[in-house]
RODO-2510 file (C-alpha; in nm, 4 decimals, decimal comma):
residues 441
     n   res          X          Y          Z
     1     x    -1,8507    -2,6449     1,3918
     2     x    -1,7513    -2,2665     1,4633
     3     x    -1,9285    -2,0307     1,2333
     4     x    -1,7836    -1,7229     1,4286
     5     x    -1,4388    -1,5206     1,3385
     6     x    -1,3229    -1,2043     1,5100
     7     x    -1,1038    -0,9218     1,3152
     8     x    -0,9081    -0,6890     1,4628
     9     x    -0,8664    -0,3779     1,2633
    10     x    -1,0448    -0,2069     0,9295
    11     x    -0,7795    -0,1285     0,6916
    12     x    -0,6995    -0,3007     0,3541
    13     x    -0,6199    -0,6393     0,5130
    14     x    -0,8662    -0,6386     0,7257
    15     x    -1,1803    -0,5046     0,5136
    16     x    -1,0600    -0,7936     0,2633
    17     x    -1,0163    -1,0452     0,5391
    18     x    -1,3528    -0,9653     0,7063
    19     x    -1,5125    -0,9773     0,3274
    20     x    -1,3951    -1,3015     0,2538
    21     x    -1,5402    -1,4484     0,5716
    22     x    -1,8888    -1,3017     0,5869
    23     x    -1,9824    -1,3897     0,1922
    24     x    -1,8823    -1,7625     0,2613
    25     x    -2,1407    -1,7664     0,5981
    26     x    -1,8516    -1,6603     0,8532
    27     x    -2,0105    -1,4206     1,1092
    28     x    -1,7580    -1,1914     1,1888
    29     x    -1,7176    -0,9329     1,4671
    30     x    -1,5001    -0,6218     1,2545
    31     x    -1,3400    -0,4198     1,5538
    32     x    -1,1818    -0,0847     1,4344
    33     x    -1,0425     0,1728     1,6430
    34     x    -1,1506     0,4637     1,4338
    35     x    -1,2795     0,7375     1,4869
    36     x    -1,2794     0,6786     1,9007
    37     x    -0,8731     0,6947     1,8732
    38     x    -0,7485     0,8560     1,5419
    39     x    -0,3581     0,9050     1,4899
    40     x    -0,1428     1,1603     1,3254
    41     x    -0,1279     0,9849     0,9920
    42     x    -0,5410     0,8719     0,9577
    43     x    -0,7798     1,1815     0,8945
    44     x    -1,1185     1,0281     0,7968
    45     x    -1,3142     0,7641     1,0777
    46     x    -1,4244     0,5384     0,7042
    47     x    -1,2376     0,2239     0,6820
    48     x    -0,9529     0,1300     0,4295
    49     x    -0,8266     0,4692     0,4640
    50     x    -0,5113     0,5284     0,2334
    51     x    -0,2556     0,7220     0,4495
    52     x     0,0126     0,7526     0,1644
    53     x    -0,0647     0,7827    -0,2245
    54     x    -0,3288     0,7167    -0,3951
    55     x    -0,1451     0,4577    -0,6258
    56     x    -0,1803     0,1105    -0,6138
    57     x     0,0920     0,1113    -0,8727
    58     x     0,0897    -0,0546    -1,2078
    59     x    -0,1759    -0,1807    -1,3408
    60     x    -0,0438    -0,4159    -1,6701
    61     x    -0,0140    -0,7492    -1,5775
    62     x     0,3318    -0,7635    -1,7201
    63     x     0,4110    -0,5534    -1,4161
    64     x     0,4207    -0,7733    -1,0461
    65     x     0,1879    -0,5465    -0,9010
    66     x    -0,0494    -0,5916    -1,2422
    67     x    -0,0459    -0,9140    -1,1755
    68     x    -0,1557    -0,9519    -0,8067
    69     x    -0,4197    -0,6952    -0,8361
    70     x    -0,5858    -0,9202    -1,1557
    71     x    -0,5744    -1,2462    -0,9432
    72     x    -0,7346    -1,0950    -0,6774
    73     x    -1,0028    -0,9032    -0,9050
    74     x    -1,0343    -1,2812    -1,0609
    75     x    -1,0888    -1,4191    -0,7222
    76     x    -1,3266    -1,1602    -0,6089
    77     x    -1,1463    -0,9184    -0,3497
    78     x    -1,3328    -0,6466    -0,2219
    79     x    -1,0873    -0,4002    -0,2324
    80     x    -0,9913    -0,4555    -0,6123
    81     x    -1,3773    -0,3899    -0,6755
    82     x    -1,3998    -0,0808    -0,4958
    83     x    -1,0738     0,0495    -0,6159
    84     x    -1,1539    -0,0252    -1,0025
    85     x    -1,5004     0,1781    -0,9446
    86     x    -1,3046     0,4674    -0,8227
    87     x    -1,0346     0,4626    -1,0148
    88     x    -0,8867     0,7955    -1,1608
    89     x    -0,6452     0,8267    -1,4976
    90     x    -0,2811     0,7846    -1,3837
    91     x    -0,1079     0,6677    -1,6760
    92     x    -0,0241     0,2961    -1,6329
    93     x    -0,0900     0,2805    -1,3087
    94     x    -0,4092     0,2209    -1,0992
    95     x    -0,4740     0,5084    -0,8847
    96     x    -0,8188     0,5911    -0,6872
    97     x    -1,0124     0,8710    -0,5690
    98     x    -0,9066     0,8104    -0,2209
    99     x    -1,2094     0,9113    -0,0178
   100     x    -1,4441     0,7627    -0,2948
   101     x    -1,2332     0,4361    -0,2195
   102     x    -1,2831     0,4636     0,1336
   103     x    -1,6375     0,5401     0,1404
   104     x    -1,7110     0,2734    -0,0735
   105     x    -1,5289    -0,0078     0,1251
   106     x    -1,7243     0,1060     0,4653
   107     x    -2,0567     0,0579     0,2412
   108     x    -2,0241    -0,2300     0,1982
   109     x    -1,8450    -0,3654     0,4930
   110     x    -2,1207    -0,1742     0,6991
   111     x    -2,4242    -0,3255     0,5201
   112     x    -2,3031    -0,6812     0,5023
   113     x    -2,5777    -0,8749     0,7352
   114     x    -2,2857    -1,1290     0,8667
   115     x    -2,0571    -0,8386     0,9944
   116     x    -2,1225    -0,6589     1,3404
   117     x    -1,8945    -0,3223     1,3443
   118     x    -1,7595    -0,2477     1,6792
   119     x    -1,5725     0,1212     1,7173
   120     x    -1,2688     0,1495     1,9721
   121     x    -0,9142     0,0474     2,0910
   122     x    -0,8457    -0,3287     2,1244
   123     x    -0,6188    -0,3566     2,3928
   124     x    -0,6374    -0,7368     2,3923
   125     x    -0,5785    -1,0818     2,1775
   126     x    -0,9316    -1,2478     2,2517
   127     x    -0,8214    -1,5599     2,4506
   128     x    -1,0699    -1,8061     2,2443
   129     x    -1,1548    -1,8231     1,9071
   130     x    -1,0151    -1,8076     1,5571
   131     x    -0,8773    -1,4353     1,5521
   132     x    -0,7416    -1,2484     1,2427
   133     x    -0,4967    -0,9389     1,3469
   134     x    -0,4812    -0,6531     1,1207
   135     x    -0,4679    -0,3077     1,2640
   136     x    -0,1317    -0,1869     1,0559
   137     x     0,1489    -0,0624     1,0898
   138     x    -0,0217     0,2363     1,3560
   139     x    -0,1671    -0,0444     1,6079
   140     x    -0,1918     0,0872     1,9345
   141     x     0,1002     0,0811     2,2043
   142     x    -0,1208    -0,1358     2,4523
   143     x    -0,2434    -0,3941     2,1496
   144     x     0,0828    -0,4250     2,0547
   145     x     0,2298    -0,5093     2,4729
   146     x    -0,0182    -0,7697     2,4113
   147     x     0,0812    -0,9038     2,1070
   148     x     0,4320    -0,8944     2,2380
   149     x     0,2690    -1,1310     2,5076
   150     x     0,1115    -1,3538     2,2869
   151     x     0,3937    -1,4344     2,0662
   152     x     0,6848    -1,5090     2,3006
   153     x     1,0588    -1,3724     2,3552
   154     x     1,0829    -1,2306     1,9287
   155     x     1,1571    -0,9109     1,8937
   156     x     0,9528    -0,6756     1,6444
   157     x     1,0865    -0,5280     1,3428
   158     x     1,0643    -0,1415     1,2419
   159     x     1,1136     0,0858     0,9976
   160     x     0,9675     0,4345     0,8808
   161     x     0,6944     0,5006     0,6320
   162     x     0,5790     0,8757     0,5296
   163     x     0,3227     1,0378     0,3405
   164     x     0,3050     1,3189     0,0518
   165     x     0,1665     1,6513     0,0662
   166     x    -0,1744     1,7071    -0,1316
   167     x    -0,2103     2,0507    -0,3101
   168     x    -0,5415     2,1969    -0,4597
   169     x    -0,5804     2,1849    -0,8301
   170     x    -0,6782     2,5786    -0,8615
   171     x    -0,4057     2,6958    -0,6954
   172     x    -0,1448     2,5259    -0,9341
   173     x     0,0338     2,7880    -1,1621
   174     x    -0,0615     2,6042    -1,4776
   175     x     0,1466     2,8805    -1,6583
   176     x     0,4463     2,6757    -1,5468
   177     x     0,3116     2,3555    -1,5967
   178     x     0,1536     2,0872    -1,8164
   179     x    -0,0544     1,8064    -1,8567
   180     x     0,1724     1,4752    -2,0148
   181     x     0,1846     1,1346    -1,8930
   182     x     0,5486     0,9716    -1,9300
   183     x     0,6709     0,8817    -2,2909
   184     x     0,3141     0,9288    -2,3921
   185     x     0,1521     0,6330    -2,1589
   186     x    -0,1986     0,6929    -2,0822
   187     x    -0,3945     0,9851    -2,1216
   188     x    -0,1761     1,2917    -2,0542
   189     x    -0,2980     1,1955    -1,7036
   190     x    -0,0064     1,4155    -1,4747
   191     x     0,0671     1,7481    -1,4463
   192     x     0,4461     1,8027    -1,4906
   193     x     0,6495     2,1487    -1,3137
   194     x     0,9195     2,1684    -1,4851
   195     x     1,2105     2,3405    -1,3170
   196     x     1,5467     2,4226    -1,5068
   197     x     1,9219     2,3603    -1,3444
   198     x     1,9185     2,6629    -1,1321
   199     x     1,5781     2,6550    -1,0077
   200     x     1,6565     2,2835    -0,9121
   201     x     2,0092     2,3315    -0,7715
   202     x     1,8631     2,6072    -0,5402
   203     x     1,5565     2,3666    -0,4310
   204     x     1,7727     2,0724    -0,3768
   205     x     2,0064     2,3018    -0,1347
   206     x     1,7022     2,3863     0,0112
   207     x     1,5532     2,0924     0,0866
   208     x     1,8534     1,9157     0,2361
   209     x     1,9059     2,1983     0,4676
   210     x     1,5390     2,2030     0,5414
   211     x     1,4654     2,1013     0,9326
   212     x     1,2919     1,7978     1,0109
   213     x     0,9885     1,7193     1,2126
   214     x     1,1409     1,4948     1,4949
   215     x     1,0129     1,1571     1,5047
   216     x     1,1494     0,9147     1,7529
   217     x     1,4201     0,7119     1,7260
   218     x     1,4830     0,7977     1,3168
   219     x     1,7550     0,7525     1,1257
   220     x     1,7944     0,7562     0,7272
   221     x     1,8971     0,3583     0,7226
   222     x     1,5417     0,2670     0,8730
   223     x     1,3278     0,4234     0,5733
   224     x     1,1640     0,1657     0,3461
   225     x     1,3272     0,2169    -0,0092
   226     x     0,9682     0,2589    -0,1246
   227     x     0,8478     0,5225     0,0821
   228     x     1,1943     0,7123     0,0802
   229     x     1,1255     1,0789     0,2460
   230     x     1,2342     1,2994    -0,0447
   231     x     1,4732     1,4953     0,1571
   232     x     1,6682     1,1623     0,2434
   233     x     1,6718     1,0953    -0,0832
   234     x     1,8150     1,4451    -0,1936
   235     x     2,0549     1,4213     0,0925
   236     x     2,2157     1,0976    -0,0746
   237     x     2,3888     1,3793    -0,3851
   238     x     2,3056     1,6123    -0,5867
   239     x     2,1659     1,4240    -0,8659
   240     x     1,9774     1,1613    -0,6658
   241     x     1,6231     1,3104    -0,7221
   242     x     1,6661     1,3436    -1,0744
   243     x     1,6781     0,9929    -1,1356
   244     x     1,4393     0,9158    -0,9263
   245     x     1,1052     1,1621    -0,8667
   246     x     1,2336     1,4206    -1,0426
   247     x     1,3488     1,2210    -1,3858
   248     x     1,2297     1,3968    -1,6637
   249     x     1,2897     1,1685    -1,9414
   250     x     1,0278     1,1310    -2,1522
   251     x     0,8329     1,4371    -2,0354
   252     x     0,8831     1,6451    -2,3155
   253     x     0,8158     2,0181    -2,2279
   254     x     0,5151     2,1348    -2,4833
   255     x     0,7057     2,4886    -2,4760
   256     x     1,0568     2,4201    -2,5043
   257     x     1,0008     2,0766    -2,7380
   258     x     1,2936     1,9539    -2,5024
   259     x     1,3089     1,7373    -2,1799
   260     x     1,3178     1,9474    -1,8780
   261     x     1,6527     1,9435    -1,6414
   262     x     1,4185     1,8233    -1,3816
   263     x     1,0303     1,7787    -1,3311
   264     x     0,8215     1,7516    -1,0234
   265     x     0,5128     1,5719    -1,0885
   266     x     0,1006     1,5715    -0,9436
   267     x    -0,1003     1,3184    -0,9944
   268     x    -0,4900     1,3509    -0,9607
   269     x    -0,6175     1,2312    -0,5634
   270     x    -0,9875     1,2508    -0,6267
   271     x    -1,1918     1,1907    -0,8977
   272     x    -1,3136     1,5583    -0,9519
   273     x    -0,9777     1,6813    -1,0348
   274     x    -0,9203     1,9051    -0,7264
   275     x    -0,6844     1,7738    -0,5353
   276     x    -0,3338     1,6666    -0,7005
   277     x    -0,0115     1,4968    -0,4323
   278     x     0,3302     1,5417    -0,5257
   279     x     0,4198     1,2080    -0,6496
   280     x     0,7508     1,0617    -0,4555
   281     x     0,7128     1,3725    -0,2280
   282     x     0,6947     1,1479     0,0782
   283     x     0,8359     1,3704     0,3882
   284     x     0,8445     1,4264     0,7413
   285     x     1,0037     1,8023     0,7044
   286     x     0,8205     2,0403     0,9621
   287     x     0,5276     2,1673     0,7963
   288     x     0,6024     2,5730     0,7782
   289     x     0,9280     2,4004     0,5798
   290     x     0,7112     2,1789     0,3408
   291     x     0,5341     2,5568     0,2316
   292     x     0,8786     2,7514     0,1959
   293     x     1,0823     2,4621     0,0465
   294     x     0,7961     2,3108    -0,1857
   295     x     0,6687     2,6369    -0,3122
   296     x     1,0075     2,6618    -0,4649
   297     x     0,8912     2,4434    -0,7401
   298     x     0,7689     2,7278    -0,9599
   299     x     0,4362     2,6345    -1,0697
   300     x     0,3696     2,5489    -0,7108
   301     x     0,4672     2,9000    -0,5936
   302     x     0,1146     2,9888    -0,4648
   303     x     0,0209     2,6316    -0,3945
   304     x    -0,2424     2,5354    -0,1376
   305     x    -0,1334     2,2894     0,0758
   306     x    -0,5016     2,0829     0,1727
   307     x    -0,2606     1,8464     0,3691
   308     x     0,1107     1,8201     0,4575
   309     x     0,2837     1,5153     0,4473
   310     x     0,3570     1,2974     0,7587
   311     x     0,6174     1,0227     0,8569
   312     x     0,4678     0,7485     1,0987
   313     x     0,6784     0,4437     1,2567
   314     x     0,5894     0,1310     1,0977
   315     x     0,6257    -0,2010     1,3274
   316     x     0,6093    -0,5259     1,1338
   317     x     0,6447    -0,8818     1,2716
   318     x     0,9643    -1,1162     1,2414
   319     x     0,7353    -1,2959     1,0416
   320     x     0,9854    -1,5956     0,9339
   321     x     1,0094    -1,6956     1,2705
   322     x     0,6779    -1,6564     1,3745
   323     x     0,4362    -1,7248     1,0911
   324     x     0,3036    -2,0119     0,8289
   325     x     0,2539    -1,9570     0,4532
   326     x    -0,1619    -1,8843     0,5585
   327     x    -0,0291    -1,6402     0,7837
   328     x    -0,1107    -1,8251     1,1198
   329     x     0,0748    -1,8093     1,4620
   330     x     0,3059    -2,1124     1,4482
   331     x     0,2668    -2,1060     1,8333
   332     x    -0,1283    -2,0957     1,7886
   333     x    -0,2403    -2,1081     1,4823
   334     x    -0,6116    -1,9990     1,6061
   335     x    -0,4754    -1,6616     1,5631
   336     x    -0,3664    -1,5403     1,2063
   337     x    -0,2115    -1,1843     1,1246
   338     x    -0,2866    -0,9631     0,8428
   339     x    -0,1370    -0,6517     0,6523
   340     x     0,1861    -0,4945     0,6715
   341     x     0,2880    -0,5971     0,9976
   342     x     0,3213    -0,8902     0,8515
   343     x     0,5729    -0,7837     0,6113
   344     x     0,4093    -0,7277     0,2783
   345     x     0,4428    -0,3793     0,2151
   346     x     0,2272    -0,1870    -0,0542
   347     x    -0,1503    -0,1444    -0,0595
   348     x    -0,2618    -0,4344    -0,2605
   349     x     0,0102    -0,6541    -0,1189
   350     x    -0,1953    -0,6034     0,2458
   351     x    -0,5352    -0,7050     0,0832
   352     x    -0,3394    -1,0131    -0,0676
   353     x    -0,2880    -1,1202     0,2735
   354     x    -0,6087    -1,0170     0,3994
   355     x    -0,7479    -1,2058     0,1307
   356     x    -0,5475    -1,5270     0,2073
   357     x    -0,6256    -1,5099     0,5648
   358     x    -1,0017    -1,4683     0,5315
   359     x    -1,0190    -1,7482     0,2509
   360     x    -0,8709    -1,9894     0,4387
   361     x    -0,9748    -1,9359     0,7638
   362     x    -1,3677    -1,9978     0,6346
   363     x    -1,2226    -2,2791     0,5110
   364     x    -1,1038    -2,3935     0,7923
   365     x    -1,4059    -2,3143     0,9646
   366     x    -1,6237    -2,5021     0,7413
   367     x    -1,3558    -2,8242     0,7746
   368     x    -1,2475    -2,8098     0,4396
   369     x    -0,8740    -2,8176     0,3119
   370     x    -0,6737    -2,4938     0,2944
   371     x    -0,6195    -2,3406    -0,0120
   372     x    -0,2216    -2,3680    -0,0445
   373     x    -0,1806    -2,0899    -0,3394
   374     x     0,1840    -2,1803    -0,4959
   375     x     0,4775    -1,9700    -0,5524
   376     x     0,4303    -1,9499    -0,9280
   377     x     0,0793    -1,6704    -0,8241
   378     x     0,1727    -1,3629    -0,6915
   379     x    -0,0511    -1,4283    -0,4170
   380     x     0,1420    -1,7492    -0,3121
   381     x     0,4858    -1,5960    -0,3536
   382     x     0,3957    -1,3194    -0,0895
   383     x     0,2938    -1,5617     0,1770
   384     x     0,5454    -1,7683     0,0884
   385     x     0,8367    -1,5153     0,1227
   386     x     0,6962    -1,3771     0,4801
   387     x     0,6880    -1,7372     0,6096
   388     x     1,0421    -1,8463     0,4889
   389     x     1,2301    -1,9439     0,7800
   390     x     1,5494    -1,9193     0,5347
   391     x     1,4917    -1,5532     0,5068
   392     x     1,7478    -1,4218     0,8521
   393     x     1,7329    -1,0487     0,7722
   394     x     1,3780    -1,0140     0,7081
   395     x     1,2498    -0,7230     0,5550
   396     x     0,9125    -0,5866     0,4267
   397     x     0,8590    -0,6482     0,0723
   398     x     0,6530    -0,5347    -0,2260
   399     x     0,5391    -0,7758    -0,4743
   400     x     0,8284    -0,8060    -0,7456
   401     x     0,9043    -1,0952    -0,9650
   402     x     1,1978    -1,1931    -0,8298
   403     x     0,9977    -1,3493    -0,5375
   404     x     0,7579    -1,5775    -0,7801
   405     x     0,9126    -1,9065    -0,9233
   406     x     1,1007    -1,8321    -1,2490
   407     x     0,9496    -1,9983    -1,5758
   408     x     1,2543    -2,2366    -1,5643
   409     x     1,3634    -2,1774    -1,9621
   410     x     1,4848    -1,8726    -2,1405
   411     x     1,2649    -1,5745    -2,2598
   412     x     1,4196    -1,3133    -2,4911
   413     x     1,2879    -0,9512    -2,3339
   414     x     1,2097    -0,8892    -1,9990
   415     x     0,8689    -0,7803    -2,0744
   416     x     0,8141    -1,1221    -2,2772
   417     x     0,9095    -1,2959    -1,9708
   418     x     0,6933    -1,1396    -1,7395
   419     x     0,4072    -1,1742    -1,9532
   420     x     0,4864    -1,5402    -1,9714
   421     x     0,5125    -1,5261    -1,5973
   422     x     0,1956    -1,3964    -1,5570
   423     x    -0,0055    -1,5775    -1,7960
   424     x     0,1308    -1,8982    -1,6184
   425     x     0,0325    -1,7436    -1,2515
   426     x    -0,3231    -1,6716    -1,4070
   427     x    -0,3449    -2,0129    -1,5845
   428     x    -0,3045    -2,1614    -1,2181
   429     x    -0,5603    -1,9335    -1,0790
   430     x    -0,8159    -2,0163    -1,3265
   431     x    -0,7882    -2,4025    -1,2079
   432     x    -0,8032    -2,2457    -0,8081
   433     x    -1,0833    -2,0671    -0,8942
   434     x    -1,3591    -2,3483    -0,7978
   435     x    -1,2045    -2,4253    -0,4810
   436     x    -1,1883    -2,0328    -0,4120
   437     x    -1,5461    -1,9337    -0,4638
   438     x    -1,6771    -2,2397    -0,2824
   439     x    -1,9665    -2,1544    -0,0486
   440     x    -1,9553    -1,8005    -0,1581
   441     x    -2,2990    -1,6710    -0,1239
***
């Protein structure tokens, strides 16, 4: 019986994958090619480095994103540990001190006795052996030729992902700002610029006549909805940005005792309260144009900029074709893939899969019977929706409820329904939960 796993890769999916293996007796070999090759988007060498926000989104488990992270936290996931020790106020959402985060998952990847660390660029699929891919959405050029080798004649998929700038607390002109968390969610947990119509009108002209940073092969159609570079977004009309980002309904000015005509706002990105991103701010503007265009915003007139944002290419597998619902390799299903190039798109939706992977490839190790999570967890719905042949124009997805199995009877308020979803996708968890934490030491 094999007692040996290899992971490729030391982000979300594959901390989480690498996690579950070791603490059930799998020794694993973690390969990550930080900090020997960095890339334009990563800027610490620690592992499960957050390259975009700092949110993990919504934290109630009436929300779809609620509910994944609590079945994972329920089933023990690594990164829902770390990320609920360093977790900083953000309203309803579940936000972390990102290099807190960070540091913390290398701790304890690092110190676990049944995983050996190896730094540098895989280049190559190890031709033996149960394998678990992971390296993201930034794998290297030569990993991915042999990847491309591995899997056959399908083609990859691709679209664009970007980042938001990060400005420092002190320089923030609080005279033109405020602390207030949306309709009074949370702990007044944001701080809100408000900017009235002709400060915004001459922003928005701004930024859509702002020059990009070239990036190869872009065009507006290939951005992920979710990661939507705010200058695309203003580009799509005038008013665009102010029902998205830039809503300000329900942030009532403190001053004024009126809703703003639009509101740009930071949320904290570490836990001492120094650093604050623009929230929806994602970009890929050059970065002299991210200073004159987002200093526009008045209370960020004399803003530090501690990092710009960045817009990175982000490759994903045809995943219907070319993967099961436990995210192995149809073709050989020694090797198993992990993360976003997958499909799943968001943070916790990568450790979901990571999680998956690792569970059931210890299982599988250990000659026990796969853990076949159903479409009624959010954990089963995700692995189930990148594995659906049915699915032709495949596309990466965040966890939602339309993807888990409807309750199958009528439920008067949407919120009342989802709680009803959940409670039934928690309900099954509880009665997975033995099978799950078998052999866990």
């Amino acid at each position: 019986m094999q007692t040996n796993a290899t992971v490729i890769g030391a982000g979300l999916a594959g901390c989480e994958a690498a996690w579950q293996l070791a603490r059930r007796g799998i020794a694993v070999d973690l390969y990550e090619m930080k900090p020997v090759r960095m890339t334009p988007a990563h800027h610490s060498a620690d592992f499960a480095e957050l390259c975009c926000s700092n949110s993990l989104r919504g934290a109630e488990i009436c929300t779809a994103p609620g509910l994944l992270k609590e079945e994972l936290r329920r089933a023990g996931s690594l990164i829902l540990a770390c990320a609920d020790e360093t977790r900083v106020e953000a309203g309803g959402a579940l936000a972390v001190d990102r290099a807190a985060f960070a540091a913390g998952v290398t701790a304890r990847i690092r110190s676990h006795p049944n995983i050996t660390v190896h730094e540098g660029e895989v280049t190559r699929i190890p031709d033996e052996g149960h394998v678990i891919v992971a390296t993201g959405p930034l794998t290297s050029d030569a990993l991915f030729d042999d990847i491309r080798r591995v899997i056959g004649q399908h083609e990859y998929l691709h679209f664009y992902d970007a980042a938001a700038p990060i400005v420092s607390f002190e320089s923030i002109d609080m005279e033109h700002a405020y602390f207030a968390s949306r309709y009074g969610k949370g702990t007044a947990d944001y701080i809100n610029c408000p900017m009235d119509r002709e400060q915004y009108d001459a922003f928005w002209q701004a930024l859509c006549d702002a020059e990009q940073a070239p990036v190869h092969g872009f065009e507006d159609k290939k951005v992920f909805e979710g990661c939507m570079p705010v200058e695309v977004m203003g580009r799509r009309g005038h008013d665009t940005l102010l029902y998205g980002p830039l809503k300000p309904v329900g942030l009532r000015d403190p001053r004024t005792g009126k809703d703003p005509y639009a509101v740009v706002q930071l949320r904290r990105d570490n836990a001492a309260g120094s650093l604050y991103n623009l929230v929806g701010f994602q970009t890929h503007l050059r970065f002299p144009e991210q200073k004159r265009v987002f200093s526009m915003i008045p209370a960020l007139h004399d803003a530090e900029f501690v990092r710009y944002g960045v817009m990175h290419r982000n490759t994903f597998l045809d995943s219907p074709r070319l993967l099961d619902r436990h995210f192995r390799l149809r073709a050989q299903p020694r090797i198993r893939f992990a993360g976003q190039m997958t499909g799943v798109e968001g943070y916790i939706e990568s450790a979901a899969s990571g999680f998956e992977a690792g569970l059931n490839l210890a299982r599988e190790l250990k000659e026990r019977p796969l853990i076949a999570f159903p479409d009624t967890t959010a954990i089963g719905a995700l692995g189930l929706y990148v594995s659906n042949e049915a699915n032709v124009k495949f596309q990466p997805m965040n966890i939602n409820f339309g993807i888990i199995q409807p309750l199958g009877y009528r439920v008067k308020g949407k919120r009342e329904k989802n709680t009803q979803i959940a409670q039934r996708a928690l309900a099954c968890m509880e009665e997975l939960l033995g099978a799950v934490k078998e052999d866990v030491q």
